[in-house]
Each structure stands twice: as C-alpha cells, then as structure tokens.
N, C-alpha and C positions, 0 to 999 in steps of 0.2 A: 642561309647559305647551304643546309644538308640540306634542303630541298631540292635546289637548284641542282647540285649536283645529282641528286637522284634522280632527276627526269631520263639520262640518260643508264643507259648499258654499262658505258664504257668507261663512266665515272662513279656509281652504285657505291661501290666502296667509299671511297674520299666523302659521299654524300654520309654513310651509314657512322664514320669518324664524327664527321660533325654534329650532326643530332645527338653521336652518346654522349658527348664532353655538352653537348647544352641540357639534356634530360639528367643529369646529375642535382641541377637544381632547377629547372623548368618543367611543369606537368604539361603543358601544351608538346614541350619536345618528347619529352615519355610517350604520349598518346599518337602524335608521329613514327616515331622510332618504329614502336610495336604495329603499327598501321603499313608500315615500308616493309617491313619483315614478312609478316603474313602474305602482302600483296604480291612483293615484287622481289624479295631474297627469297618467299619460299624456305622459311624456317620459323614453323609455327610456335618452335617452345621458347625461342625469341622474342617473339612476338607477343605470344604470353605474356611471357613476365611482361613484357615496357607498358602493356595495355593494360596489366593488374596492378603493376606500381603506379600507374594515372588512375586508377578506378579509386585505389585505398587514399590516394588526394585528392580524392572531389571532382576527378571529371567526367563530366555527366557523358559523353557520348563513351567514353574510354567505357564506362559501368557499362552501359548498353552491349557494348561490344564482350565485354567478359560474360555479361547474362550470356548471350550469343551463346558462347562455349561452351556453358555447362548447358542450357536449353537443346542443342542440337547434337552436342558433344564434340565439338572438334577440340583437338588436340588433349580433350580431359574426360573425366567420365559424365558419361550425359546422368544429368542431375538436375531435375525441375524444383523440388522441394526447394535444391538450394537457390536456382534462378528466384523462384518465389519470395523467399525469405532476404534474398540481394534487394530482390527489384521494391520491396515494399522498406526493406531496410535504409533503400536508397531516397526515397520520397518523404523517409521522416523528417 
C-alpha cells in the first residue's frame, strides 16, 4: 500500500507513513523505505538508516546498497577498508 501511494507527488507522504509502520517489523519494507528516501524524498540520512537497519537483517540488496555508501561515500565517510570487510563479511 506505501508503495502505491509513493508512485505519486501528491501522495509521497501517506506512502512514506505506510512503509514506517510496516518496516517496524518487515526487512523487505526497511529496504523500501530507505530506497523511497534516497530516491524520491531526497533525504539521504533517512535513507541510511532504513537501508542499514535491512542490511544488519540480512538483506542482501539492502548490504549492497550500504557497501554503495561507504565505497563512494554518499552520505558517510568514504571507507573501502570498511565496504571490504562488509562485503566479505557478508558472503560468510
């Protein structure tokens, strides 16, 4: 349903309500949330978080996406060591 509402402008918010109250206890809505934020609210340290709290439960594209941030540095301090140490961490 936050989806649906997010396709639109004019609805963003009422979308951005429903994904938080389902990412409370859904990693699929976490990895949404933080996905809708960066994209389309344009608030990366929202996005952050909803994309690190799916990464630290096991989801795999969620981790990718965190590697992302520390490998290029958006929104954190660019840090390979650490992408490194994630990304092999994550394949154990």
């Amino acid at each position: 349903l936050g989806l649906l509402y997010a396709r639109s402008e004019d609805t963003l918010k009422e979308g951005v309500e429903w994904l938080e109250k389902a990412a409370l206890t859904d990693v699929d809505a976490m990895y949404l949330l933080g996905k809708l934020y960066v994209t389309k609210a344009n608030n990366a340290e929202q996005g952050f978080y909803w994309l690190e709290k799916a990464a630290i439960n096991n989801h795999v594209d969620a981790m990718i996406d965190v590697g992302a941030f520390y490998m290029f540095g958006y929104y954190v301090k660019k840090d390979k060591a650490f992408f490194r140490n994630r990304r092999v961490f994550s394949l154990c």
